[in-house]
C-alpha positions in Angstrom: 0.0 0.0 0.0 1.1 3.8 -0.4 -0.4 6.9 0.3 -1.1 8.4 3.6 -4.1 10.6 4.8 -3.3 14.3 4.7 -6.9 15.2 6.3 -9.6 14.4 8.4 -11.8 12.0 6.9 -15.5 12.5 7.8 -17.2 10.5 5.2 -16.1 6.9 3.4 -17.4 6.2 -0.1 -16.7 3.3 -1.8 -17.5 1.1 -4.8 -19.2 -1.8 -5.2 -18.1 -4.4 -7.3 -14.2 -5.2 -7.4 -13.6 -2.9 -4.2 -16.3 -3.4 -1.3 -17.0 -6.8 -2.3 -15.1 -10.5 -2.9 -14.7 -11.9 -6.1 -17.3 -14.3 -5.8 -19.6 -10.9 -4.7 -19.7 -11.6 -0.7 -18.3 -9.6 2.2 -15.0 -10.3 3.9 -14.9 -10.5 7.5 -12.6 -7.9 7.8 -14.5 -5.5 5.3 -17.7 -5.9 7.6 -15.7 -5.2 10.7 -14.3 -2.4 9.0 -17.8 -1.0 7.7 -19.0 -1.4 11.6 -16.5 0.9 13.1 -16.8 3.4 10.6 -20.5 3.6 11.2 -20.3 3.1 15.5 -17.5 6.3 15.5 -20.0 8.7 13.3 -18.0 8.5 10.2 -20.8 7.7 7.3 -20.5 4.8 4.9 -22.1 5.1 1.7 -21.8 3.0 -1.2 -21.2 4.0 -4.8 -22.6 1.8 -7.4 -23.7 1.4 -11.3 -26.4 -1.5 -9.6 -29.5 -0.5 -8.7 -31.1 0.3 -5.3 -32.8 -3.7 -5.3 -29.2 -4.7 -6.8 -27.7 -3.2 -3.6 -29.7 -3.5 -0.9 -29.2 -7.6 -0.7 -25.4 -6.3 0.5 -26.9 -3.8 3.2 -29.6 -6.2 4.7 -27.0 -9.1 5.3 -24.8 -6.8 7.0 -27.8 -5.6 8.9 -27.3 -1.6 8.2 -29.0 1.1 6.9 -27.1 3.2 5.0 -27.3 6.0 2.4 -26.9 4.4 -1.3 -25.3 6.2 -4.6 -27.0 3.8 -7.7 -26.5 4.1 -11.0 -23.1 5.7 -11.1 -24.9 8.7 -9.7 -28.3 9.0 -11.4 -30.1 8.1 -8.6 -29.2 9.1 -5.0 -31.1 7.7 -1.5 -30.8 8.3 1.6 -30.5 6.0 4.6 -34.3 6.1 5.0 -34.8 5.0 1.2 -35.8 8.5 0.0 -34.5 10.1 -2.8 -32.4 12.9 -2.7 -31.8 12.6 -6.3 -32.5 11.2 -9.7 -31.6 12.4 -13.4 -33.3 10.5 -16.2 -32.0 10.4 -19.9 -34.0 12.2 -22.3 -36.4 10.5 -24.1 -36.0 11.2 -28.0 -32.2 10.8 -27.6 -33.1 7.5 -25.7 -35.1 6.4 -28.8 -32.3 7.1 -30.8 -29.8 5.2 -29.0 -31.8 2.3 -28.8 -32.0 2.0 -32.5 -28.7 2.5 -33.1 -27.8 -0.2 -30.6 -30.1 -2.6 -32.1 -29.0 -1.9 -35.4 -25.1 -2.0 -34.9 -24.9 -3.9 -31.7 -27.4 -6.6 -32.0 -25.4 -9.6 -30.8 -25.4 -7.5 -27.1 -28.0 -7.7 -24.6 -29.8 -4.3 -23.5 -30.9 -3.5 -20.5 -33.3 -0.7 -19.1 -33.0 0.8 -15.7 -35.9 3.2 -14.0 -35.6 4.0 -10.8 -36.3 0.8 -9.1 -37.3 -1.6 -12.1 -35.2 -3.3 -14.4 -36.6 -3.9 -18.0 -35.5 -6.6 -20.3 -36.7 -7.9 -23.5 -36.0 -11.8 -22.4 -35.7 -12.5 -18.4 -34.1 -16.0 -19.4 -31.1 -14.3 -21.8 -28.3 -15.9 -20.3 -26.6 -12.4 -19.4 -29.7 -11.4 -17.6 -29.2 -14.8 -15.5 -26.1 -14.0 -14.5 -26.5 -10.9 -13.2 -29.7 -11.8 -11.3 -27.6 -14.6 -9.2 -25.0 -12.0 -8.7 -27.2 -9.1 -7.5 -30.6 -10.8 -6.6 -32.4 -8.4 -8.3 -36.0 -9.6 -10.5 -36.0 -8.0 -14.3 -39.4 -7.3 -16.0 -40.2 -7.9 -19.4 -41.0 -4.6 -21.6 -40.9 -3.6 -24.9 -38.8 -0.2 -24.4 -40.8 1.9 -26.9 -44.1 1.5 -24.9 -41.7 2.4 -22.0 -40.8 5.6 -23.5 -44.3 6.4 -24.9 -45.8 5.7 -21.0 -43.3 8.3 -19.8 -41.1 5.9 -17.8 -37.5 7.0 -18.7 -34.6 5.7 -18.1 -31.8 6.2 -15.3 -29.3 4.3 -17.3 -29.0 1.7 -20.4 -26.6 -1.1 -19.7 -25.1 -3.1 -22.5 -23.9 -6.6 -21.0 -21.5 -7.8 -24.4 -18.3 -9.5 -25.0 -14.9 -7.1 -24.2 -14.2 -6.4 -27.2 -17.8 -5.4 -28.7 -18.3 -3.5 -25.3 -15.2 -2.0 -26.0 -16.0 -0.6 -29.6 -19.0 0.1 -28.7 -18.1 2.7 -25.7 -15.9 4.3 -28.3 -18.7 4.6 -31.3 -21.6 5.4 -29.0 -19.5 8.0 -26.8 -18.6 9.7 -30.2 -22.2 9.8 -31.4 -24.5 10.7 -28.3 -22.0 13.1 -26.7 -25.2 14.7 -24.7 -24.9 10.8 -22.6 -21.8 9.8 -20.6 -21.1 6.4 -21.3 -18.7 4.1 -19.7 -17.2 1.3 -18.9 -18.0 -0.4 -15.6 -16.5 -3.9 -16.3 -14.6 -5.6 -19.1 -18.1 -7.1 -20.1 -20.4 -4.0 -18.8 -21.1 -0.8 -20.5 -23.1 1.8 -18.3 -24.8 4.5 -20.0 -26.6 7.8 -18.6 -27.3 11.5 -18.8 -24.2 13.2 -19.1 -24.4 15.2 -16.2 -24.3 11.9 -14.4 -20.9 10.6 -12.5 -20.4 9.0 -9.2 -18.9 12.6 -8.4 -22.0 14.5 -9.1 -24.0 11.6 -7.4 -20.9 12.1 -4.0 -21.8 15.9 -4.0 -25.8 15.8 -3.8 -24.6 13.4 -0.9 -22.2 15.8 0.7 -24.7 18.4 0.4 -26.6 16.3 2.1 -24.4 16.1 5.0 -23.4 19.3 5.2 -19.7 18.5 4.1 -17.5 19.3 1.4 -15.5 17.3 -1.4 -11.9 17.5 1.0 -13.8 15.3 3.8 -14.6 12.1 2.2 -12.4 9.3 1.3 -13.4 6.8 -2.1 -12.4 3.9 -2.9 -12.8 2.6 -6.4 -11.5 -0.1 -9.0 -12.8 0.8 -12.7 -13.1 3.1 -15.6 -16.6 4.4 -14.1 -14.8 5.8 -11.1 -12.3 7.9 -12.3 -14.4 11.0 -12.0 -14.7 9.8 -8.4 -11.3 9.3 -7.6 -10.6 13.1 -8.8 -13.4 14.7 -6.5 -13.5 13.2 -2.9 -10.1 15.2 -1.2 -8.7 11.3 -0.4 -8.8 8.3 -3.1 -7.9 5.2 -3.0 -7.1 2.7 -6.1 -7.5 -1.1 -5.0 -4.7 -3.1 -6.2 -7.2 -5.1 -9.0 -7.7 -1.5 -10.7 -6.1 -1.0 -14.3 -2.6 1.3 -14.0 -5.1 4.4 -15.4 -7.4 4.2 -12.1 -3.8 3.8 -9.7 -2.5 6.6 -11.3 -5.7 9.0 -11.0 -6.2 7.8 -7.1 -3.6 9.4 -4.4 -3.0 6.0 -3.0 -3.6 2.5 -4.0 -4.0 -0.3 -1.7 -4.2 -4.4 -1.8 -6.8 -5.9 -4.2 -10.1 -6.4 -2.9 -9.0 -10.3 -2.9 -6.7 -9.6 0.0 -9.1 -6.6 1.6 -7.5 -3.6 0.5 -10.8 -1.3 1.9 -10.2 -2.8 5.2 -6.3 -2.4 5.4 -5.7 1.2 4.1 -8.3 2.1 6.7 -6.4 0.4 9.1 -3.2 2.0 8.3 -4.5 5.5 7.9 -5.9 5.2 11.9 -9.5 5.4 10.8 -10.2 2.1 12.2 -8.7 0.1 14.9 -8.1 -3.2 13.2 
């Protein structure tokens, strides 16, 4: 690990998936223990997620707290109590338009429409959709995503589950033609797309607003692509040791991989837990 704390820490945010979590998508010991003492010496834990609010609340109810949520990378922002305190959806006719063009240039990739607390799918048994519901525990619903639109129920975020390589290419093409949406990747196999005045940094500042605090308080943690923006805001940041060498070099200290429980041991060393 390297990288010290230069100032008081009053807030911890910190990713989901590849950082807070194992690799097989359960919580370590120490992470739990970790989470605990934040939380019983009044420091605030939020998590920082592309899932949504069903996708992370599974996580939150078997470690048996309540505690303010950040979903799709910042699109949608709740409170301990479950109320929002934010949520920007995508527009509608640019929607549309995205849709098609994924459909016509993309249609070997599976689609996915997220709305504030439903998930829409085209086929609940694609084998993408599968996966992700044993790894979040979250139900889809079937929907045909022009009727969506038509009833007014728009979007927080499109993700595109698709092989590394066509999620690749298409991050690139679809970044360079809807420049009004910020799209991203979240995982080698996950693109994440939403309004572009979405990040996980706007979504940390309607939080510190919140709160009463300011970007130099809190601490993140992140792993990917879709926290770089992150990383850059909170006044502390933390790469795990899984992260590609772009997210190490845009945190101001990297720690052990969320394998070996990096969360847990830089917020050992830096005195903000007892161990």
């Amino acid at each position: 690990m390297n990288g010290e704390v230069s100032s008081v820490v009053k807030i911890v945010f910190s990713d989901i998936d590849g950082t807070f979590l194992l690799p097989d998508s359960t919580v370590s010991a120490r992470t739990e223990r970790a989470v605990r003492q934040l939380l019983a010496g009044d420091i605030p834990f939020v998590l920082v997620s592309a899932r949504m609010p069903e996708a992370i609340y599974p996580i939150t109810d078997r470690l048996g707290i309540h505690i303010p949520i950040i979903s799709y990378s910042g699109a949608l922002v709740v409170d301990a109590d479950g109320q929002t305190l934010f949520s920007r959806t995508m527009d509608a006719d640019m929607t549309a338009r995205l849709l098609d063009v994924i459909a016509r240039d993309f249609p070997q990739v599976t689609v996915n429409y997220y709305a504030g607390h439903h998930w829409y799918v085209r086929d609940e048994n694609d084998e993408r959709v599968q996966t992700e519901v044993r790894i979040t525990q979250a139900r889809p619903e079937r929907a045909v995503w022009g009727r969506c639109l038509a009833g007014g129920i728009y979007p927080n975020k499109i993700l595109i589950m698709a092989d590394p390589a066509d999620c690749e290419r298409a991050e690139k093409e679809l970044a360079d033609a809807f420049p009004s949406f910020h799209v991203v990747r979240s995982a080698p196999f996950l693109l994440e797309i939403m309004d572009g005045s979405v990040s996980k940094a706007s979504g940390i500042a309607v939080m510190l607003d919140h709160f009463g605090m300011k970007p130099e308080d809190a601490l993140s943690f992140g792993d990917h692509y879709n926290d770089l923006e992150m990383l850059r805001y909170t006044g502390q940041s933390v790469a795990m040791g899984n992260a590609p060498d772009e997210i190490k070099r845009a945190a101001a200290a990297v720690t052990r991989s969320n394998r070996e429980d990096g969360l847990y041991w830089y917020l050992k060393q830096a005195g903000l837990i007892a161990g």
